[in-house]
KOLMAR-659216 format. One record per residue: residue number from 1; residue in three letters; y, z, x of N, C-alpha, C in turn. Coordinates in steps of 0.05 Angstrom, whole numbers, plus 5000, padded with zeros to 4 digits. Atoms other than C-alpha are relative to their C-alpha. Layout:
NUM,Ala,Y,Z,X,Y,Z,X,Y,Z,X
...
***
This chain:
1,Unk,4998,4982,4977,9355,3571,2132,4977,4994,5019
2,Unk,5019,5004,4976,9322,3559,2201,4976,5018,5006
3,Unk,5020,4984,4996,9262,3587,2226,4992,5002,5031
4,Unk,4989,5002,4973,9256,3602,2301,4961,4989,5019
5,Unk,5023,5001,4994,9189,3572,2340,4996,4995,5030
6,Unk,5011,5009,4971,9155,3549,2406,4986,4977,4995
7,Unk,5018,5024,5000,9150,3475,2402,4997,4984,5031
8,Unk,5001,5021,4976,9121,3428,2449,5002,4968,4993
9,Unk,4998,5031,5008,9135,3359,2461,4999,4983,5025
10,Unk,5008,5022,4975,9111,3298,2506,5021,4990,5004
11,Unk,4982,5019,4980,9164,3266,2551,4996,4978,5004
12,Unk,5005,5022,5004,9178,3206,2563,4988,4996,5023
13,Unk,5014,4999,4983,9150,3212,2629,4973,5009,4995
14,Unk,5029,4996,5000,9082,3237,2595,4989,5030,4992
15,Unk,5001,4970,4996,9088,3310,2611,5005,5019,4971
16,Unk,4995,4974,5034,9091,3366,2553,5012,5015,5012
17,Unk,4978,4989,4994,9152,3410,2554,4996,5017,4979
18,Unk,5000,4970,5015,9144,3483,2516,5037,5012,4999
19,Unk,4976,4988,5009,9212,3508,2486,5007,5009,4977
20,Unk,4992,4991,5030,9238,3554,2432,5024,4988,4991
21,Unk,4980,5018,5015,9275,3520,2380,5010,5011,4971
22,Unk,4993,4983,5028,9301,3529,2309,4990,4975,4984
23,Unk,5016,5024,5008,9262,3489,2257,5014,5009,4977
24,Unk,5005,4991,5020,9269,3481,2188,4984,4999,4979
25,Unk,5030,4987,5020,9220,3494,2124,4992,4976,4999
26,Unk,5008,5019,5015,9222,3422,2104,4979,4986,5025
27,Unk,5022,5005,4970,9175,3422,2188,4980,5000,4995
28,Unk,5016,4984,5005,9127,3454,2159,4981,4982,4995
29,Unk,5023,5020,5011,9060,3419,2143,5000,5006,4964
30,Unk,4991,5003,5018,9066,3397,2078,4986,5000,4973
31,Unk,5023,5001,5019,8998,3399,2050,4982,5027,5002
32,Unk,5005,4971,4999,8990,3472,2060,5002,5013,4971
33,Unk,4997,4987,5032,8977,3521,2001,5014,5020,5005
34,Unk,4986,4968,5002,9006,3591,2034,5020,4994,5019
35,Unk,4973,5001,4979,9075,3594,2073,4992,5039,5010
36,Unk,5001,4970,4987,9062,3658,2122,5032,5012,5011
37,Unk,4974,4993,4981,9123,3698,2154,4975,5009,5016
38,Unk,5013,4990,4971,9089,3711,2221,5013,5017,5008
39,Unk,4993,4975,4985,9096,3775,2248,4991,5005,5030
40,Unk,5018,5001,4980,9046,3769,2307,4980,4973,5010
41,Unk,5009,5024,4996,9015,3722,2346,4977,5010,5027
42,Unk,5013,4986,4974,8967,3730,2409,5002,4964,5027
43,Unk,4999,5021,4979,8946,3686,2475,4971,4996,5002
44,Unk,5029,5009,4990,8882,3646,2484,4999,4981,5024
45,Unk,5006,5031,4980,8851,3598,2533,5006,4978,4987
46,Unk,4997,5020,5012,8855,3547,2486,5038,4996,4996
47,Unk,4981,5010,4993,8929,3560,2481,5016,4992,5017
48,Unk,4990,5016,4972,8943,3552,2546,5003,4970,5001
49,Unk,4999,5026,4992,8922,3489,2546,5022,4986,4978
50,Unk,4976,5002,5021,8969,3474,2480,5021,4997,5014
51,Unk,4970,4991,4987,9025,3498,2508,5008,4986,5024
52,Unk,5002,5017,4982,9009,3459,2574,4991,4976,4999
53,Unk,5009,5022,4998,8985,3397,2546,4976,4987,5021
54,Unk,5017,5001,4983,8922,3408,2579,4969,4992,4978
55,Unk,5024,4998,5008,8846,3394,2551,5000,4978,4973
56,Unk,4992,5025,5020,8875,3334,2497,4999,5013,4971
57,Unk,4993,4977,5027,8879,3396,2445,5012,4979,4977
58,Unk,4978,5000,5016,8935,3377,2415,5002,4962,4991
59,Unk,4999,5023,5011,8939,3303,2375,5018,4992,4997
60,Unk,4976,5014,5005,9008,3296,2354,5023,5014,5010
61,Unk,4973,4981,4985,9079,3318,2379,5022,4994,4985
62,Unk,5003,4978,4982,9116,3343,2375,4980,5024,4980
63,Unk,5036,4973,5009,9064,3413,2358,5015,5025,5001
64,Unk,4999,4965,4998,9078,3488,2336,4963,5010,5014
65,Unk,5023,4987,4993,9013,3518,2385,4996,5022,4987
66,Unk,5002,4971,5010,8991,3586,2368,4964,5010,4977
67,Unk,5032,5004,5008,8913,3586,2348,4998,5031,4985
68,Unk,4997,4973,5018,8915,3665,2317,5035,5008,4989
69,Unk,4971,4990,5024,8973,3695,2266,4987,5019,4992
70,Unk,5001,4963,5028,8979,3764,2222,5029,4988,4994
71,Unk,4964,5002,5019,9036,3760,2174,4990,5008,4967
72,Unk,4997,4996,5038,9058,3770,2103,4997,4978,4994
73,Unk,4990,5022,5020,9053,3724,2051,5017,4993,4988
74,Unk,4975,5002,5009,9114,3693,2032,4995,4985,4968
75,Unk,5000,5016,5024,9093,3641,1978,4971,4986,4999
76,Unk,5026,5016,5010,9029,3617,1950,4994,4988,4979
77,Unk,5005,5017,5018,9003,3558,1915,4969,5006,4987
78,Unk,5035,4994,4998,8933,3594,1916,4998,5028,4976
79,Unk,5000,4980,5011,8917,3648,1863,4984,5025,5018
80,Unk,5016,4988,4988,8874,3682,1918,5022,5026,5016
81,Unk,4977,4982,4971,8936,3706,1960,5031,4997,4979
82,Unk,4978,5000,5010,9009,3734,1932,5008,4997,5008
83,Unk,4979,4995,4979,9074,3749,1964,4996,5024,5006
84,Unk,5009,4974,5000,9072,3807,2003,4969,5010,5010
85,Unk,5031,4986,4998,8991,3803,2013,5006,4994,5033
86,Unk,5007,5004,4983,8977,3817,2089,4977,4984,5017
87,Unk,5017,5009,5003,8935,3769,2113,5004,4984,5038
88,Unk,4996,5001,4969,8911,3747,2188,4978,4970,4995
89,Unk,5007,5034,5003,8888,3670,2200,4991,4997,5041
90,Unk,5010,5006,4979,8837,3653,2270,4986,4979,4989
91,Unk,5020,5021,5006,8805,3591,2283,5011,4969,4981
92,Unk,4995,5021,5023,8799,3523,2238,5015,4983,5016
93,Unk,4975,5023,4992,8836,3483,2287,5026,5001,5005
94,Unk,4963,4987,5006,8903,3517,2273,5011,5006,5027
95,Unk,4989,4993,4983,8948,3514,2327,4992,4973,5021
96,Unk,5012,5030,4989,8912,3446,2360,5001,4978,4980
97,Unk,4993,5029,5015,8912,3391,2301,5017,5013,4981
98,Unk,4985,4983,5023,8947,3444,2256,5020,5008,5017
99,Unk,4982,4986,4986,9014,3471,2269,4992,5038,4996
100,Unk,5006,4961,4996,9004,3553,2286,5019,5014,5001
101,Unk,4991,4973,5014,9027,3615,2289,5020,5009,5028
102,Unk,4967,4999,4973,9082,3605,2353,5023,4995,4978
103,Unk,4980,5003,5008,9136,3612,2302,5000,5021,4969
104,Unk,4996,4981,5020,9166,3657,2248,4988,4986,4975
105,Unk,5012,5011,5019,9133,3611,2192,4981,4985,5000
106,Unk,5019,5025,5001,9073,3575,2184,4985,5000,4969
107,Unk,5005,5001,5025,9044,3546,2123,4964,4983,5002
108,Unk,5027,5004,5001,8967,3537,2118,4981,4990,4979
109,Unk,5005,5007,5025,8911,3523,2074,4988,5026,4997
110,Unk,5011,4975,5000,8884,3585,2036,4973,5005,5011
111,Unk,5022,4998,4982,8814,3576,2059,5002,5013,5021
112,Unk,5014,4993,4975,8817,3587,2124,5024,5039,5008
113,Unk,4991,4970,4989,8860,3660,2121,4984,5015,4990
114,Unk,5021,4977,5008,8821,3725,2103,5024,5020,5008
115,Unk,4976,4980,5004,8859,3787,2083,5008,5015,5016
116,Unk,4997,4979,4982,8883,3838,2129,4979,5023,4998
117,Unk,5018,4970,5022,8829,3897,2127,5012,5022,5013
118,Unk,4984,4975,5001,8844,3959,2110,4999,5018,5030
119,Unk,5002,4991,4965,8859,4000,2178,5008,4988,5024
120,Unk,4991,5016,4988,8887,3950,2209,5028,4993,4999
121,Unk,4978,5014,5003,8955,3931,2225,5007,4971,5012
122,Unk,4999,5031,4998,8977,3864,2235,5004,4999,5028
123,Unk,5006,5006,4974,8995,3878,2309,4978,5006,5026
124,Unk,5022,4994,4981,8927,3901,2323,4976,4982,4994
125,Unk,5008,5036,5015,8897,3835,2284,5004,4987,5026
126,Unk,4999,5011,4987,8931,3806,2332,4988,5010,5038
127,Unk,5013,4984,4981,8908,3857,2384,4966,4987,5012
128,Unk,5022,5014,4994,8843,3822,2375,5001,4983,4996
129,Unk,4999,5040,4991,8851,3749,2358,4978,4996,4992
130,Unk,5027,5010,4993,8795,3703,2367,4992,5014,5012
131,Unk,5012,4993,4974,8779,3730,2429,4981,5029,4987
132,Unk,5006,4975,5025,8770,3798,2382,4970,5000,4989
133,Unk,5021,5015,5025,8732,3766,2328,4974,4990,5020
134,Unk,5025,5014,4981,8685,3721,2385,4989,5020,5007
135,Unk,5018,4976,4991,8668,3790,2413,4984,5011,4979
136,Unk,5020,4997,5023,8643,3814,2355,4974,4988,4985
137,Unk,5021,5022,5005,8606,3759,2335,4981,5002,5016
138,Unk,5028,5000,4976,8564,3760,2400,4990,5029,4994
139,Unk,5011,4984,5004,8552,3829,2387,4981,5010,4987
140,Unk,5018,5003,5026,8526,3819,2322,4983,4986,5000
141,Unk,5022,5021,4998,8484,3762,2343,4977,5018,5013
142,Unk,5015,4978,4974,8457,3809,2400,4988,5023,4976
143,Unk,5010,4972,5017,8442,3861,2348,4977,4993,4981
144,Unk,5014,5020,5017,8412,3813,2302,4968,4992,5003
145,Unk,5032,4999,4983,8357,3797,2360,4995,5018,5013
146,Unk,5025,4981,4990,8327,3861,2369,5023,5033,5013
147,Unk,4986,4983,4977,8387,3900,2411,5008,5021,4988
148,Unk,4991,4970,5005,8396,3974,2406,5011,5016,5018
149,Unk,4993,4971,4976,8435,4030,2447,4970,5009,5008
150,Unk,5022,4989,4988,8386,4057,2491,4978,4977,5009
151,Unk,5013,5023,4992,8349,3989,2514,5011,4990,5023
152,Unk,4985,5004,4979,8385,3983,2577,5020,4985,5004
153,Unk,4984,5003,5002,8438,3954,2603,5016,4976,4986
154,Unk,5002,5033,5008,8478,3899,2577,5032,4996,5013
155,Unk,4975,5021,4982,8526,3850,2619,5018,4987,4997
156,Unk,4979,5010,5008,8591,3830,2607,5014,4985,5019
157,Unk,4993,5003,4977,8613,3781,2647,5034,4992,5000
158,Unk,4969,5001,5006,8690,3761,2651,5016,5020,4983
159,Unk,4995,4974,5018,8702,3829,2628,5029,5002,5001
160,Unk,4971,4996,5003,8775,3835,2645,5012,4983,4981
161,Unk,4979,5028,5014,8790,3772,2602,4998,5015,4963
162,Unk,5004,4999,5035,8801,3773,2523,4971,5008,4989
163,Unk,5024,4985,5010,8730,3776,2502,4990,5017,5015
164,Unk,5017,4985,4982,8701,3809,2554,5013,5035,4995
165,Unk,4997,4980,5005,8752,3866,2544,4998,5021,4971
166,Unk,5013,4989,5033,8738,3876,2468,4977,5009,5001
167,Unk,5028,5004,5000,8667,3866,2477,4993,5026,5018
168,Unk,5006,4971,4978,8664,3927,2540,5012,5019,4978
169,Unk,4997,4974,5010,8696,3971,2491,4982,4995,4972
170,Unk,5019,4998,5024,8661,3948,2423,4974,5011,5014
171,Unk,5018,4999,4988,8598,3952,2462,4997,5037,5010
172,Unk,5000,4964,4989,8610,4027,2491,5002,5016,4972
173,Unk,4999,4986,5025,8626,4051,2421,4982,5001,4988
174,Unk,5028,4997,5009,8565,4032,2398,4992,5018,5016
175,Unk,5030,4991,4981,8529,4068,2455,4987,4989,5021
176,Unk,5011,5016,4977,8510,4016,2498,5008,5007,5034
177,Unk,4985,5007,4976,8515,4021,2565,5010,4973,5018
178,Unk,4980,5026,4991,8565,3963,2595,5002,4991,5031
179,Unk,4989,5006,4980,8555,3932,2659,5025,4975,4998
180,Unk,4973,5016,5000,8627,3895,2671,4999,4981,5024
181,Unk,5003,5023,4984,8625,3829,2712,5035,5002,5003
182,Unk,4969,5004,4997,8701,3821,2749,4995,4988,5032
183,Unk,4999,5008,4973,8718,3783,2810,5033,5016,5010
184,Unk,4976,4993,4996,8786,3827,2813,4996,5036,4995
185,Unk,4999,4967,5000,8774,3897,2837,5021,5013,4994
186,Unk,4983,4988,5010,8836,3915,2816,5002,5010,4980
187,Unk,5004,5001,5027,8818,3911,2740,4980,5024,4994
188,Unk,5021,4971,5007,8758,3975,2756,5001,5013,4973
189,Unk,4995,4975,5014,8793,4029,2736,5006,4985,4967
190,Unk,4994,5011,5034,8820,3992,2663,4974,4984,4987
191,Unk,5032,5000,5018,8742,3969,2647,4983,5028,5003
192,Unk,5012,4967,5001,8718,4040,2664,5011,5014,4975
193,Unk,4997,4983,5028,8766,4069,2615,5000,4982,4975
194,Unk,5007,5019,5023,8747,4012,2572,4975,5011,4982
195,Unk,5029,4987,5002,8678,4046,2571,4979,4988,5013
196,Unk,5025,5017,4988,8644,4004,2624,4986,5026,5018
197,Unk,5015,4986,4981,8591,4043,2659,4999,4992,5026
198,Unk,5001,5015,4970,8584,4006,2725,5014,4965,5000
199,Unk,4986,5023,4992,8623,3951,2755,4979,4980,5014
200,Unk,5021,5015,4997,8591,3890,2774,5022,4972,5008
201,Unk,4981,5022,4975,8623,3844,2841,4992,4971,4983
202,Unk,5015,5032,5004,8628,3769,2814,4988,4989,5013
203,Unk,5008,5019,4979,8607,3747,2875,4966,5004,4995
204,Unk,5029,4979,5001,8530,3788,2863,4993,4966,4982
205,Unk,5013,5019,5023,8527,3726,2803,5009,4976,5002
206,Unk,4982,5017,5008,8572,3677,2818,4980,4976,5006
207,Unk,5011,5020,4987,8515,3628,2851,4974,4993,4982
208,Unk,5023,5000,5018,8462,3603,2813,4973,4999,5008
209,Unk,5022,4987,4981,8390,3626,2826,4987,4984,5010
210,Unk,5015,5019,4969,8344,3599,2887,4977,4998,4980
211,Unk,5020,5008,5011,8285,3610,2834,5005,5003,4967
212,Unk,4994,4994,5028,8269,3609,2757,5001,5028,4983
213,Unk,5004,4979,5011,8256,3676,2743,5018,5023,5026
214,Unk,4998,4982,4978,8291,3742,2785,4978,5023,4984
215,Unk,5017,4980,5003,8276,3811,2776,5013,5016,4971
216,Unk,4998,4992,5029,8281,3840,2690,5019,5020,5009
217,Unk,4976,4979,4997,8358,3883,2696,5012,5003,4969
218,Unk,4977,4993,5021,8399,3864,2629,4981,4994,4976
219,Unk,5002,5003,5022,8377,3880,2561,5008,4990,4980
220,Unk,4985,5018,5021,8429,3835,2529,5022,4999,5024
221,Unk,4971,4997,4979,8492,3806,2557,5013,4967,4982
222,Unk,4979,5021,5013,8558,3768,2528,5012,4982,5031
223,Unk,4989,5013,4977,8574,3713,2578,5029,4984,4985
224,Unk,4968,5014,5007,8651,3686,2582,4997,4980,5015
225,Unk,4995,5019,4979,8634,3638,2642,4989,4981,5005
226,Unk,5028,5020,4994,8570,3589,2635,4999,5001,5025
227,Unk,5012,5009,4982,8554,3549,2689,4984,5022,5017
228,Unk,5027,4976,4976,8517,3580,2756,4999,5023,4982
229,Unk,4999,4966,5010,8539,3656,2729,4982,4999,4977
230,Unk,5015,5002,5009,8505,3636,2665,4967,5003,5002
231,Unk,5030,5005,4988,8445,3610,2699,4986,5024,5017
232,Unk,5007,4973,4982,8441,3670,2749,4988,5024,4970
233,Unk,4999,4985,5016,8445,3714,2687,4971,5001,4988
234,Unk,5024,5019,5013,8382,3677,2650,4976,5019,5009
235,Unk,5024,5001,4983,8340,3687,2703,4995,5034,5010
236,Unk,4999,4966,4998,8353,3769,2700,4997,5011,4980
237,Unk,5006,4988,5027,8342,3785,2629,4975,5007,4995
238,Unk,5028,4985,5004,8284,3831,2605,4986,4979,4982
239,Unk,5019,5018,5026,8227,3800,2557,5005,5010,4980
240,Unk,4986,5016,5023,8254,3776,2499,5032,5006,4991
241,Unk,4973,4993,5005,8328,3801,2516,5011,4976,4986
242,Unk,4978,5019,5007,8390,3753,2485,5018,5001,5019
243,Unk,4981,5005,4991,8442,3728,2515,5020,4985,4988
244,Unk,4976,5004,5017,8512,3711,2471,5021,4980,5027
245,Unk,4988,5018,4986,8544,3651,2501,5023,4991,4985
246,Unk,4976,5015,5011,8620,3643,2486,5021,4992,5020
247,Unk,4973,5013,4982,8658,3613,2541,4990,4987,5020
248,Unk,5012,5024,4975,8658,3562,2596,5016,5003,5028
249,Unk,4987,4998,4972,8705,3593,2649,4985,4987,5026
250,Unk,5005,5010,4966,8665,3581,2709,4981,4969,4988
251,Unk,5010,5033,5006,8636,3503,2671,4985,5006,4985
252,Unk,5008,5011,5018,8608,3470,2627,4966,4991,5002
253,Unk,5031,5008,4976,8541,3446,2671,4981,5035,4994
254,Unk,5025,4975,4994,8482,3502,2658,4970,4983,5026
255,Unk,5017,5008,4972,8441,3491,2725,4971,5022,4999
256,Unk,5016,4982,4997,8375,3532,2703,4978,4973,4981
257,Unk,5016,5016,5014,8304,3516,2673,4989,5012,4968
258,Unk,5014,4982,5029,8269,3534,2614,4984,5022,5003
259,Unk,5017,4972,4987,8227,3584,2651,5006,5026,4980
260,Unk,4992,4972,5016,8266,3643,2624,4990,4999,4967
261,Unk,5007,5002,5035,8256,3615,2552,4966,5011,5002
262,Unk,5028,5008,5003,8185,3602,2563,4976,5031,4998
263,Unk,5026,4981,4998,8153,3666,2595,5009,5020,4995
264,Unk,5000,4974,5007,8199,3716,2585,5020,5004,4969
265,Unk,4993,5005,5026,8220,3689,2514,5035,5014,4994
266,Unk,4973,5007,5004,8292,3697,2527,5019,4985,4977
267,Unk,4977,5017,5016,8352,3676,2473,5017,4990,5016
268,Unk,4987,5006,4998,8402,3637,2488,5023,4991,4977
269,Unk,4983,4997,5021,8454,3652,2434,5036,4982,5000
270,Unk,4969,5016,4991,8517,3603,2425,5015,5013,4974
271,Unk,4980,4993,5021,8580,3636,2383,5019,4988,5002
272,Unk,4982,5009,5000,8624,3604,2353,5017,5004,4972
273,Unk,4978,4990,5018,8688,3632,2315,5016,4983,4983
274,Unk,4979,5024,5007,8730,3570,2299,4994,4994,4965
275,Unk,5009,5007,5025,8695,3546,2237,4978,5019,4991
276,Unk,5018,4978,5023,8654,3610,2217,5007,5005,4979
277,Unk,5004,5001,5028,8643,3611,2146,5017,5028,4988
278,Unk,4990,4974,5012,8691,3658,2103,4983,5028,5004
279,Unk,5013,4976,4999,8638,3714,2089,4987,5010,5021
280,Unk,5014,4990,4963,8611,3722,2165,5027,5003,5012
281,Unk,4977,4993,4991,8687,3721,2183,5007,5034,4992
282,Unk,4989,4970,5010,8700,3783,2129,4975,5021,5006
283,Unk,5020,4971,4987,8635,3825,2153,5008,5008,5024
284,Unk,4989,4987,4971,8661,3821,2225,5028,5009,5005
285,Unk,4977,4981,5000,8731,3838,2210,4995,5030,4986
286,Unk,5007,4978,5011,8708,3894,2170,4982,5019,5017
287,Unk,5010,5000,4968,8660,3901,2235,5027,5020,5020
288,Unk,4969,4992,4981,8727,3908,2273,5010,5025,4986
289,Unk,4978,4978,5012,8768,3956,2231,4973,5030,5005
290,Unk,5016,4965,5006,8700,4012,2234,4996,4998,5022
291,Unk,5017,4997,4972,8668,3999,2310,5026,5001,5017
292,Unk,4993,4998,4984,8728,3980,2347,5019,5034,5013
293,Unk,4986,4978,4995,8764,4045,2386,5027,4989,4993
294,Unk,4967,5025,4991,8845,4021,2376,5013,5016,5019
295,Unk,4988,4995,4972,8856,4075,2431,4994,4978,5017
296,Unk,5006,5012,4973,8817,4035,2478,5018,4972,4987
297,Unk,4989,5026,5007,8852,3968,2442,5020,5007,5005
298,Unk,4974,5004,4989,8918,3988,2456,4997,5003,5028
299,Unk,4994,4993,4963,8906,4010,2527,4994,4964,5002
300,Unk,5009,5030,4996,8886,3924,2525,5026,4980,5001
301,Unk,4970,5012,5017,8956,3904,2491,5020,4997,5026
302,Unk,4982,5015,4978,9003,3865,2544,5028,4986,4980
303,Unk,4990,5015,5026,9066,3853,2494,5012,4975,5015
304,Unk,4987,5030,4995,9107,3789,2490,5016,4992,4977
305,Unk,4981,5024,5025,9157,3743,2454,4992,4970,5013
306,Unk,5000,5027,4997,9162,3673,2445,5002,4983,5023
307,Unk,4984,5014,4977,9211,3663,2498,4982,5008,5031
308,Unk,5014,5001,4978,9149,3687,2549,4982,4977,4999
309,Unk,5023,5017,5006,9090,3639,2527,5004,4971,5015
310,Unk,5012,5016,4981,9112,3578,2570,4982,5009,5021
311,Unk,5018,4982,4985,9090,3622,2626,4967,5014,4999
312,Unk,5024,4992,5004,9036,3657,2596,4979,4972,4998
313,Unk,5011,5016,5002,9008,3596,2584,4982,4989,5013
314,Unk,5012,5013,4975,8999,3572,2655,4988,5023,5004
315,Unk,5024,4978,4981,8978,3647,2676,4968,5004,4982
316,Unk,5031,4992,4994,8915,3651,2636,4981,4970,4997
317,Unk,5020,5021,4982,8889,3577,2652,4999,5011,5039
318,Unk,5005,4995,4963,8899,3602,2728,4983,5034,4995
319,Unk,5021,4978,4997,8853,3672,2703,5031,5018,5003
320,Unk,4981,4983,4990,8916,3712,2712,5009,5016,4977
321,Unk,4993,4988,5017,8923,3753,2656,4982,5019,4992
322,Unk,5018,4980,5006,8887,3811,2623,4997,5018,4977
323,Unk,4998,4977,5017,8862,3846,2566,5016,4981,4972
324,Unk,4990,5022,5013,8902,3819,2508,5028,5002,4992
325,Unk,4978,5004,4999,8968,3791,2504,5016,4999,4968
326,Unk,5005,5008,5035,8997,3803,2433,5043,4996,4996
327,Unk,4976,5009,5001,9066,3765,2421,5017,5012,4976
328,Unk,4982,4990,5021,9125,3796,2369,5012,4976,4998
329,Unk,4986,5017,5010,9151,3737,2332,5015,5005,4985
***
């Protein structure tokens, strides 16, 4: 019996073509220990590019994308995981050299899943994703060096996007107050009731600064954008604030000096979710299930099927999307 997915496949003209299809088991990667039924799926930057044959992701074709899953366990070769165990899989490659979680089955290795935690349902797993998980992570790094509610503000920049919108509400739940970085005033009012305290014009950051140092504003801040905005950012942090660096929206290029390190002993914190180690994965899901609000997480939730994700694909490489997109497979 078939299994229904979202594969892509290179043309002979070159181009990658996204379409749901019907597969069957014997598709499956073959050197997998757990067969999942997928219940949920979400949308990243990274699958954009998947799905669009963009960023050289993807190695072989044709490709199930789909970089986050929640599902049941159907069958395991693993004594770790039954049938029946709930269990949610981010990261590891999956969905770029691995086939993912764009399809009612995928079959993995047990390593890289971690159980569902308790409080959690699988379409609020997917509610957060990576993008979820990465927020967390920066938070925890940020917490790690020194950062407490009540130490002023801290800056979120690409707040309307996936992390940024986890991160404005994890962040408020703690206590913190949240300035919200957006170049789309439209998005205000839905980071306000996120729990952002003050909005914050992209344009104020988008350039990167005339000198090495400005004037001491953010007591911590999760950047989604590097380049200039990065650099602008740097050069505004108190003595010995952090700064949690997980994304490259606005590039890859950091255009600043060491100054900030030097005098006003600034961090520069890099997170990264993909290959985090089992037991730093299960503290921050366990993280997730007690800090995050899932009011404010559903007000985030943009649903979807299969049969949307060509589309989605292209809208959030073009920034056009918001909050997080969580697919019913």
């Amino acid at each position: 019996m078939g299994f229904q997915a979202l594969l892509v496949d290179k043309q002979a003209d070159g181009q990658v073509k996204a379409m749901v299809t019907t597969l069957e088991d014997s598709a499956l990667p073959a050197d997998g220990d757990v067969t999942v039924r997928v219940e949920y799926s979400t949308v990243n930057y990274k699958d954009g590019l998947c799905i669009t044959g963009g960023g050289g992701l993807v190695r072989n074709y044709p490709h199930v994308p789909g970089i986050d899953f929640a599902g049941t366990v159907e069958s395991s070769g693993d004594d770790r995981y039954k049938p029946g165990d709930p269990v949610v899989l981010t990261g590891w490659r999956v969905g770029e050299i691995w086939w993912g979680g764009y399809a009612e089955k995928a079959r993995v290795k047990a390593d890289w899943l971690v159980p569902l935690p308790a409080g959690l349902t699988t379409r609020q797993a997917m509610a957060v994703g990576t993008a979820g998980l990465t927020a967390m992570l920066a938070m925890m790094a940020l917490e790690a060096h020194g950062l407490q509610p009540g130490d002023g503000e801290v800056l979120v920049t690409g707040a309307a996007g996936g992390v940024g919108s986890v991160a404005t509400a994890l962040l408020a739940k703690r206590g913190y107050a949240v300035a919200a970085v957006t170049g789309r005033p439209e998005q205000e009012a839905y980071l306000k009731d996120l729990g952002a305290t003050r909005i914050v014009p992209r344009a104020e950051l988008a350039e990167a600064p005339t000198r090495p140092l400005e004037k001491e504003t953010w007591a911590g801040a999760i950047d989604n954008v590097g380049g200039p905005m990065l650099a602008r950012v740097l050069s505004q942090m108190k003595y010995g604030a952090s700064v949690a660096a997980v994304g490259l929206a606005g590039g890859a290029n950091l255009p600043t000096t060491v100054i900030p390190f030097l005098l006003r002993g600034v961090n520069l914190l890099g997170i990264d979710s993909v290959m985090k180690p089992y037991r730093e994965r299960l503290v921050a899901w366990q993280r997730i299930a007690q800090d995050l609000p899932m009011e404010k997480l559903e007000a985030m939730i943009v649903p979807a099927t299969l049969a949307d994700l060509p589309e989605l694909g292209k809208a959030i490489l073009a920034g056009q999307t918001r909050g997080r997109v969580v697919v019913k497979i």
